[in-house]
Each structure stands twice: as C-alpha cells, then as structure tokens.
VOZAKE-605292 format. One record per residue (C-alpha): residue number from 1; chain; x, y, z. Coordinates in steps of 0.001 Angstrom, whole numbers. Each point is the difference from the previous one (the first is absolute). Example, Ala and Ser with C-alpha at 12.3 -4.5 7.8 and 13.67 -1.06 7.14 Angstrom:
residues 2
<rec 1; 'A'; <12300; -4500; 7800>>,
<rec 2; 'A'; <1370; 3440; -660>>,
This chain:
residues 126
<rec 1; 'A'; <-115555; -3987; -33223>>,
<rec 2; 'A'; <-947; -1629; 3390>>,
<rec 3; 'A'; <-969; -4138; 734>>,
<rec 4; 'A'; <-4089; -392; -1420>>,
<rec 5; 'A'; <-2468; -1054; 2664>>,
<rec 6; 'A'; <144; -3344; -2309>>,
<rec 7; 'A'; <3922; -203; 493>>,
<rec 8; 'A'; <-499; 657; 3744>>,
<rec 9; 'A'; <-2501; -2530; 308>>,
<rec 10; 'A'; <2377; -2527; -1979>>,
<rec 11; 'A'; <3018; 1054; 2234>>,
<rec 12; 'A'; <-1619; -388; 3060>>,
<rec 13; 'A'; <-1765; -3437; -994>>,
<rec 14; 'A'; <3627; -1513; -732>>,
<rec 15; 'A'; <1237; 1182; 3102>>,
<rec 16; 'A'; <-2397; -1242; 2055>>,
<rec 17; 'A'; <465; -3616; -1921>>,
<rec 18; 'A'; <3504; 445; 981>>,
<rec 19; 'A'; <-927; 232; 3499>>,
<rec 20; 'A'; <-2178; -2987; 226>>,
<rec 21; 'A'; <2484; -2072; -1687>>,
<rec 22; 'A'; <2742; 1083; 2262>>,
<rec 23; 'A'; <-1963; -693; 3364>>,
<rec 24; 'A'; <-2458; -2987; -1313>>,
<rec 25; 'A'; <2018; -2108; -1981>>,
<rec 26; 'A'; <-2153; -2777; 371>>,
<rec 27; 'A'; <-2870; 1773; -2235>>,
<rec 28; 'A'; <2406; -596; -3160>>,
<rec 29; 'A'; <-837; -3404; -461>>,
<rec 30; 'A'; <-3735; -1588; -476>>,
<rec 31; 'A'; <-930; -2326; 3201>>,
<rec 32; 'A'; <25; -3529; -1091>>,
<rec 33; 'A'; <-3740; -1438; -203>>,
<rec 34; 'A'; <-908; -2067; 2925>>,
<rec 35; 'A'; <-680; -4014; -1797>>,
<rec 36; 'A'; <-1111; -3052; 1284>>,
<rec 37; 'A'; <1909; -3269; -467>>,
<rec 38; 'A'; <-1920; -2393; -2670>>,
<rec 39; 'A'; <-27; -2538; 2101>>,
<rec 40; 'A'; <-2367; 1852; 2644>>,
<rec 41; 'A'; <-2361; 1590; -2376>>,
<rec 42; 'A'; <-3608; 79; 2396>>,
<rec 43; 'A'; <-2559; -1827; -1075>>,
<rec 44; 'A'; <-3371; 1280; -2221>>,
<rec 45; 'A'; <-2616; 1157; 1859>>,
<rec 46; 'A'; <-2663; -2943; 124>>,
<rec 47; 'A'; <-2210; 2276; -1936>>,
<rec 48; 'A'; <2220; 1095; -2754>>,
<rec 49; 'A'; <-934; -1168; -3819>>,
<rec 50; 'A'; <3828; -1107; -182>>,
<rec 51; 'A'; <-60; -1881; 3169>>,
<rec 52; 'A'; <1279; -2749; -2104>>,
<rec 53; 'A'; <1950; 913; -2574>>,
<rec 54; 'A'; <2203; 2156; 3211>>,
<rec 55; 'A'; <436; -2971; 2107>>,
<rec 56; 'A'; <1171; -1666; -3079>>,
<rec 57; 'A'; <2780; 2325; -909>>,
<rec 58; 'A'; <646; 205; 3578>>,
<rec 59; 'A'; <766; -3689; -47>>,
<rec 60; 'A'; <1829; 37; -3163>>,
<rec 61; 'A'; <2190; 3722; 171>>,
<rec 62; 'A'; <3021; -1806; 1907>>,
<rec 63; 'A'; <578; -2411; -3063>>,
<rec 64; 'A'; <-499; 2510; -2383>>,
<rec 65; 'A'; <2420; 2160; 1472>>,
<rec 66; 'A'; <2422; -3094; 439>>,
<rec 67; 'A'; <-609; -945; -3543>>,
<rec 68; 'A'; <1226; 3926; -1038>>,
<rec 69; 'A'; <-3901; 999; -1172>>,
<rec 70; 'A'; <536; 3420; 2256>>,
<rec 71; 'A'; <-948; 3286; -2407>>,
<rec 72; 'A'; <-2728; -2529; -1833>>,
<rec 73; 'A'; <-3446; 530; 13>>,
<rec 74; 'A'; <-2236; -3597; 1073>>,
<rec 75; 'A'; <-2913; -400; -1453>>,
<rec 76; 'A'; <-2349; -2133; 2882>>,
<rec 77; 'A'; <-3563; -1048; -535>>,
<rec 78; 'A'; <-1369; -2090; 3052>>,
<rec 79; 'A'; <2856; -1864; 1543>>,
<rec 80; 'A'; <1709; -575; -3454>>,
<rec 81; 'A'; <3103; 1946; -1397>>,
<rec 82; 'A'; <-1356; 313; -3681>>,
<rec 83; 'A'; <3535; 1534; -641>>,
<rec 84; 'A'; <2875; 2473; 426>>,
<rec 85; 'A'; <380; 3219; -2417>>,
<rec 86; 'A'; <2865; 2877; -347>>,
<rec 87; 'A'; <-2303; 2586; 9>>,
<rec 88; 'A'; <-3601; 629; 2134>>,
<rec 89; 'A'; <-1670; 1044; -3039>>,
<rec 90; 'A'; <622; -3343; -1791>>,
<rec 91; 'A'; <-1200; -1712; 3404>>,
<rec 92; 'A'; <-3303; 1817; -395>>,
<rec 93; 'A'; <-831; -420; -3584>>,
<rec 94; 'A'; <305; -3919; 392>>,
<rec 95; 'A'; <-2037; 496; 3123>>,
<rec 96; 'A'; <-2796; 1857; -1487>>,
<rec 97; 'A'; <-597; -2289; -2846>>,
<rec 98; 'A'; <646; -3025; 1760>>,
<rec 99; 'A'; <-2652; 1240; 2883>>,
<rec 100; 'A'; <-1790; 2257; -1633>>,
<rec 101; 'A'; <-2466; 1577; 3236>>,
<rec 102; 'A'; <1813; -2031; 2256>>,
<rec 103; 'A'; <2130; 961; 3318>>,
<rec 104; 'A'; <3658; -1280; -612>>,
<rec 105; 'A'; <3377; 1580; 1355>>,
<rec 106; 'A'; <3026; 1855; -1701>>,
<rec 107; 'A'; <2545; 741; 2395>>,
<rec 108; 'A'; <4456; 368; -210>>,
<rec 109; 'A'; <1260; -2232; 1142>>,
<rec 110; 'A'; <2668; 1116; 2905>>,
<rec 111; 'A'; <2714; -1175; 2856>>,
<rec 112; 'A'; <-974; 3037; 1945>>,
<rec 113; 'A'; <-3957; 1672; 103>>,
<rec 114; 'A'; <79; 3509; -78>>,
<rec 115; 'A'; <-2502; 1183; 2953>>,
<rec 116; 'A'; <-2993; 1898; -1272>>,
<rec 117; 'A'; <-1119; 2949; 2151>>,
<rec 118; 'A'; <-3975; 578; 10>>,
<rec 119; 'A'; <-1293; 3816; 606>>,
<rec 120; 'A'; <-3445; -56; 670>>,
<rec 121; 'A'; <-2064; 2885; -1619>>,
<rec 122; 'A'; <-3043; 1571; 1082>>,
<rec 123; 'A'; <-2070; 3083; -982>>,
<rec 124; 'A'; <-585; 2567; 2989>>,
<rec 125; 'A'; <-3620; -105; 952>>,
<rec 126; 'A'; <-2473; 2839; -1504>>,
C-alpha cells in the first residue's frame, strides 16, 4: 500500500522544517524582548489618573531593585508605597479594599522594562 495524502502532507511538512532550520538558523531561538532600563522609565502623561502613583515608582524602582524587591508586585496609592507583595493578585486585593473606587497602581517591580508594542485597530469604513 502506497504513502496517504495525510502521510505525504506530514513528510513533506518535516522536510520543509528541515530546510528552514538548515538555512535560517537564527529562527530556532525566540528574539529577546526589547526592555527599557528602570532607571529611564518615561514619565506619565500629565493627563493620566496614575500620574502620581508612576512618577512615584519611577522615583523609587532603583532602590527597590537595589534592595532585591525585583519579581514583587508594589502596591502605590498617590506618592506612597503602601507595600510590596509576592504575587499581583495579593497587591490588588489589599488595593481594592483599601481604595475601594479609587485609582491606585499595581505594577512588578523590574531592573529591566519590557517594551510594550501598541497596534492600533480600526474598523474599515461602511
């Protein structure tokens, strides 16, 4: 009995893998994220509800990073660090019943940024 249209298909696919391994070889591993140093995180825009509590962990990430708080989660209402926590969702529970319909920030705390890349969306006219 002959190769299946489904073991062609398979056959082929590996090949072709094989192929783009051989002659890209810099496809096998992931490109790094581009990041930002914490020390030149931008500053809020003027019109952002965290204006405040952003400039405040900008000012404070260096220490926190010196003091080995990267990988926790600050929990920042205003300009005052209310406190550090091991896990985001623990950051926002104490934030939402401490400031219960209030603005405050939850963000890692990290050496490096990661840089966030915004795709704008829009519907095709009718």
């Amino acid at each position: 009995m002959g190769e299946t249209a489904e073991d062609l298909i398979r056959r082929l696919h590996r090949q072709e893998v094989e192929r783009i391994r051989r002659e890209e070889p810099s496809l096998e591993r992931p490109a790094e994220r581009s990041t930002i140093p914490c020390n030149d995180l931008p500053p809020a825009s003027p019109d952002s509800a965290l204006v405040r509590e952003w400039d405040a962990y900008r000012k404070e990430v260096g220490r926190l990073v010196a003091e080995g708080r990267q990988g926790q989660f600050v929990l920042i209402k205003g300009e005052r660090i209310v406190g550090l926590y091991p896990t985001e969702s623990a950051a926002f529970d104490l934030g939402y019943r401490l400031f219960p319909g209030q603005a405050f920030l939850v963000h890692q705390v990290q050496a490096k940024e990661p840089l966030l890349r915004c795709v704008s969306v829009r519907s095709w006219p009718k």
